[in-house]
GURO-161819 format. One record per residue: x, y, z of N, C-alpha, C, O in turn; residue number from 1; residue in one letter. Coordinates in steps of 0.1 Angstrom, whole numbers. Example, Ala and Ser with C-alpha at 12.3 -4.5 7.8 and 13.67 -1.06 7.14 Angstrom:
<nukes>
NUKE     n_u     n_v     n_w    ca_u    ca_v    ca_w     c_u     c_v     c_w     o_u     o_v     o_w     i   aa
NUKE     132     -57      78     123     -45      78     132     -33      78     142     -33      85     1    a
NUKE     128     -22      71     137     -11      71     129       0      79     134      11      80     2    s
</nukes>
This chain:
<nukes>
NUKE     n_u     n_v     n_w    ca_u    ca_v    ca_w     c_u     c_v     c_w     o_u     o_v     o_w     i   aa
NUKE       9     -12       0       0       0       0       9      12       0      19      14       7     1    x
NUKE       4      21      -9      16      30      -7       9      41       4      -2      41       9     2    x
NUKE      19      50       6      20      64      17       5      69      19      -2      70      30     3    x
NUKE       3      73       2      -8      86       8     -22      76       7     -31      80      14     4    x
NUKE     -24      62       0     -33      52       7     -35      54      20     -44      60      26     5    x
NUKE     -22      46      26     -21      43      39     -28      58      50     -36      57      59     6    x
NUKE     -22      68      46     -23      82      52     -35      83      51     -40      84      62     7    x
NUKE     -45      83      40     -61      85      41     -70      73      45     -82      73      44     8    x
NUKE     -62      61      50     -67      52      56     -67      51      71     -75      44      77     9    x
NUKE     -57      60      76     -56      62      87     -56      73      97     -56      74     110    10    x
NUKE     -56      84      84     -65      98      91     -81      92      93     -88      96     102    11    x
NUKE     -85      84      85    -106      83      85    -102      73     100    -107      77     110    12    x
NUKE     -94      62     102     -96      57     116     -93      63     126     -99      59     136    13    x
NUKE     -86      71     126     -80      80     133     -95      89     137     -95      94     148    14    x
NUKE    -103      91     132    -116      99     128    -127      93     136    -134     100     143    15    x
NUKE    -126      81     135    -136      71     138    -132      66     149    -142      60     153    16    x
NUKE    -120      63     158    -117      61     167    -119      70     176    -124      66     187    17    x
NUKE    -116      85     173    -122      98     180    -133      97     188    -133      97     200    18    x
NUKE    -145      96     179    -154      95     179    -161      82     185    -173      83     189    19    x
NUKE    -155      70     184    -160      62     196    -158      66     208    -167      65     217    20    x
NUKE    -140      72     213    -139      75     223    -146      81     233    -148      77     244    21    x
NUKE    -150      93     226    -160     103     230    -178      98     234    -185     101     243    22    x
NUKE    -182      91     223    -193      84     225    -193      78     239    -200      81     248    23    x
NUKE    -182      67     241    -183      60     254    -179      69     265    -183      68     276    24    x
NUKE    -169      77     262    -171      88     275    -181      97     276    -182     101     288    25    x
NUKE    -191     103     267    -202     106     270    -214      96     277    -221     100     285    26    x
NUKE    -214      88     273    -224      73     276    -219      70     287    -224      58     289    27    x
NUKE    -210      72     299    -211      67     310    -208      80     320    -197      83     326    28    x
NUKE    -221      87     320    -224      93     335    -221      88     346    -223      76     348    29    x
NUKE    -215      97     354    -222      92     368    -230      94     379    -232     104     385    30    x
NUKE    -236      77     381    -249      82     389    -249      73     399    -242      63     400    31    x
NUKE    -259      80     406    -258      68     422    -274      61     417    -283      64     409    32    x
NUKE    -268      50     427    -275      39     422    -277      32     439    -271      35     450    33    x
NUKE    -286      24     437    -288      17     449    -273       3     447    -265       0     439    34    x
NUKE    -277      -3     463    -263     -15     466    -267     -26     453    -259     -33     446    35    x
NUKE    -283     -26     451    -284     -36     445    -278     -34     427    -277     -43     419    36    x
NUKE    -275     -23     426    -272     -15     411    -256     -17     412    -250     -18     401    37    x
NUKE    -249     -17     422    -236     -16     427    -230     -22     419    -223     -18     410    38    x
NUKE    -232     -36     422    -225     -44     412    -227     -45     393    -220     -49     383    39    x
NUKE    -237     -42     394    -244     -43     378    -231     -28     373    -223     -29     364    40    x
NUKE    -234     -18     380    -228      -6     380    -213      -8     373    -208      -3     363    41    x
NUKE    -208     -18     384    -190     -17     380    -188     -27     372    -178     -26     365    42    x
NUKE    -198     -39     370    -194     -43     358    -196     -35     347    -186     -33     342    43    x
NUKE    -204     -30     343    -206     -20     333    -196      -9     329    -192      -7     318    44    x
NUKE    -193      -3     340    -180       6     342    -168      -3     336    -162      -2     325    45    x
NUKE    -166     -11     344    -149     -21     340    -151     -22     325    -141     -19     318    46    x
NUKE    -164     -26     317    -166     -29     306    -162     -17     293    -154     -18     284    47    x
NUKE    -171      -2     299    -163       3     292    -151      10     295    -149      19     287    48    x
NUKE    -142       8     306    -132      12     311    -121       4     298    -111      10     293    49    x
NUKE    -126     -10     297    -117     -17     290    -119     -14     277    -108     -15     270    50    x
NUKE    -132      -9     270    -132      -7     260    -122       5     257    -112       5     250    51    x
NUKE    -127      17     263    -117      28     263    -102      24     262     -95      30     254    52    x
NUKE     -97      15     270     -87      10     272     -82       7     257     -71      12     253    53    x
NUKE     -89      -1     250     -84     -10     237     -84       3     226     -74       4     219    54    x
NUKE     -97      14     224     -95      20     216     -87      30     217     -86      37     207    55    x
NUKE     -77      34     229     -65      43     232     -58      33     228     -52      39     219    56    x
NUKE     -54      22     227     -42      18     224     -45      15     210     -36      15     201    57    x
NUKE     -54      15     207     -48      12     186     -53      28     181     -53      30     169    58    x
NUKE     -57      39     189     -54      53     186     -41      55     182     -37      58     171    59    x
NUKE     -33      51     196     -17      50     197     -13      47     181     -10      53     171    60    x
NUKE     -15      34     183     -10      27     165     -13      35     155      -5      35     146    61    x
NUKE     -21      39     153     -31      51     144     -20      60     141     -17      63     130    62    x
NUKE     -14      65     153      -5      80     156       7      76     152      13      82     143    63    x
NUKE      12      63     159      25      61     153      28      55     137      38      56     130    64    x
NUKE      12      49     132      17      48     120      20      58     110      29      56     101    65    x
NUKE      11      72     113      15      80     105      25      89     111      26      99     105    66    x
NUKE      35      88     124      48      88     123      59      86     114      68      93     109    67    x
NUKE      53      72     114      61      62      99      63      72      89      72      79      85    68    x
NUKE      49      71      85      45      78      74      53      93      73      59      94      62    69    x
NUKE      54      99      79      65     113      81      78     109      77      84     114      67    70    x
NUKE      84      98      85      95      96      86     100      89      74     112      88      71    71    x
NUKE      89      84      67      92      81      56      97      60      55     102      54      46    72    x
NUKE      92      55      71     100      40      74      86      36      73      85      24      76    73    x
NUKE      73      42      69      65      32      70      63      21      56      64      24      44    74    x
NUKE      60       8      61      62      -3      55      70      -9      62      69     -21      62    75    x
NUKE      81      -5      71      93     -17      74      90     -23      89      85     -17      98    76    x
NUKE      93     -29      89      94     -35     102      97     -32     112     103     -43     114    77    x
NUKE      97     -26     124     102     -13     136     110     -32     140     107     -31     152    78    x
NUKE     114     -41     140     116     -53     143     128     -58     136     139     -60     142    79    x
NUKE     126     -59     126     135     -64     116     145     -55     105     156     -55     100    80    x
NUKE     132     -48     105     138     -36      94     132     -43      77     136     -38      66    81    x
NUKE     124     -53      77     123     -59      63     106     -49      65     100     -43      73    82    x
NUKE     106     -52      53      93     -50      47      82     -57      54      81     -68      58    83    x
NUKE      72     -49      56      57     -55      59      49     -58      50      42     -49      44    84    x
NUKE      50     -70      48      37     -75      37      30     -67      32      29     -58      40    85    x
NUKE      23     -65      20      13     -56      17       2     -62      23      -4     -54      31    86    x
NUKE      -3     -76      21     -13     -81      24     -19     -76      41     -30     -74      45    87    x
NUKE      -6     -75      49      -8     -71      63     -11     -54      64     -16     -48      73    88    x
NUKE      -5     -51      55      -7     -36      56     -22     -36      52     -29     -35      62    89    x
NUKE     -29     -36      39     -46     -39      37     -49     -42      48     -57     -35      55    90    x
NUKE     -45     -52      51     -53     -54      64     -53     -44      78     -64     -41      83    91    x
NUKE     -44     -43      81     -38     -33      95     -31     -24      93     -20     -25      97    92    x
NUKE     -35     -15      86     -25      -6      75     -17       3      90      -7      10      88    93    x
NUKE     -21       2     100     -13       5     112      -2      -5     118       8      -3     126    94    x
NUKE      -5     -16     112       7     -28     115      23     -25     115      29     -27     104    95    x
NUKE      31     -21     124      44     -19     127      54     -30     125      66     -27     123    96    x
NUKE      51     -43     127      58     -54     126      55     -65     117      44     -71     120    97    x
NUKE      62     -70     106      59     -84      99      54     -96     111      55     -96     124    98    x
NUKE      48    -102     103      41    -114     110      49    -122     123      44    -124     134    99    x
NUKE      66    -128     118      72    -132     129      76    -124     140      80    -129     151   100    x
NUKE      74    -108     136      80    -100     145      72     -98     156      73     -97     168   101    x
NUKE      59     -95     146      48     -91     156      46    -108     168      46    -105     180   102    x
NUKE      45    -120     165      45    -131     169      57    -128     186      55    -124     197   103    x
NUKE      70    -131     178      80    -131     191      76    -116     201      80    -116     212   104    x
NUKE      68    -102     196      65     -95     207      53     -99     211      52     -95     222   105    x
NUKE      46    -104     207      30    -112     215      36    -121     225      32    -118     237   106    x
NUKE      45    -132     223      48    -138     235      56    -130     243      56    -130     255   107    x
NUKE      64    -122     237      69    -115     251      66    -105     261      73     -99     270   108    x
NUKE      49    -105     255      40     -98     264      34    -103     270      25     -95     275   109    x
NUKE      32    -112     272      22    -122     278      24    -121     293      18    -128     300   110    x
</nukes>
């Protein structure tokens, strides 16, 4: 995928991520609730706490990919330094690492 692809593929998520953010931080008020709501309460909370959670971190990726993009290294590997598939780029056009790279940092986050 080339640059300005990638770039208008990830300014619109970048777009759209915004705007979930905001949705779920507007959608959870807070309100008092009885003991029996307590627990219903925090599960709900944790729920989109985590969500918020996941959509800041692939914002993050969003941000750094068009870092890349500046710097002019997007496509390579922040791992290897080789090339990232195109097929993975279509797909995760935010993807920083080829497939085994990204692999050996999955287990080493575990």
């Amino acid at each position: 995928m080339d640059a300005a692809t990638a770039r208008t593929r990830l300014d619109a998520t970048l777009v759209d991520l915004d705007r979930s953010i905001a949705i779920l931080k507007g959608e959870h008020p807070e309100r008092e609730s009885s003991a029996a709501d307590a627990g219903a309460g925090l599960t709900d909370s944790d729920r989109v706490e985590a969500a918020l959670e996941s959509l800041q971190r692939h914002r993050d990726a969003v941000r750094k990919a068009l870092g890349r993009i500046e710097q002019g290294t997007y496509g390579q590997c922040i791992g290897c330094g080789k090339d990232v598939p195109p097929g993975r780029l279509e797909a995760r056009p935010d993807a920083a690492r080829c497939v085994p790279c990204q692999a050996k940092h999955d287990r080493a986050f575990r």
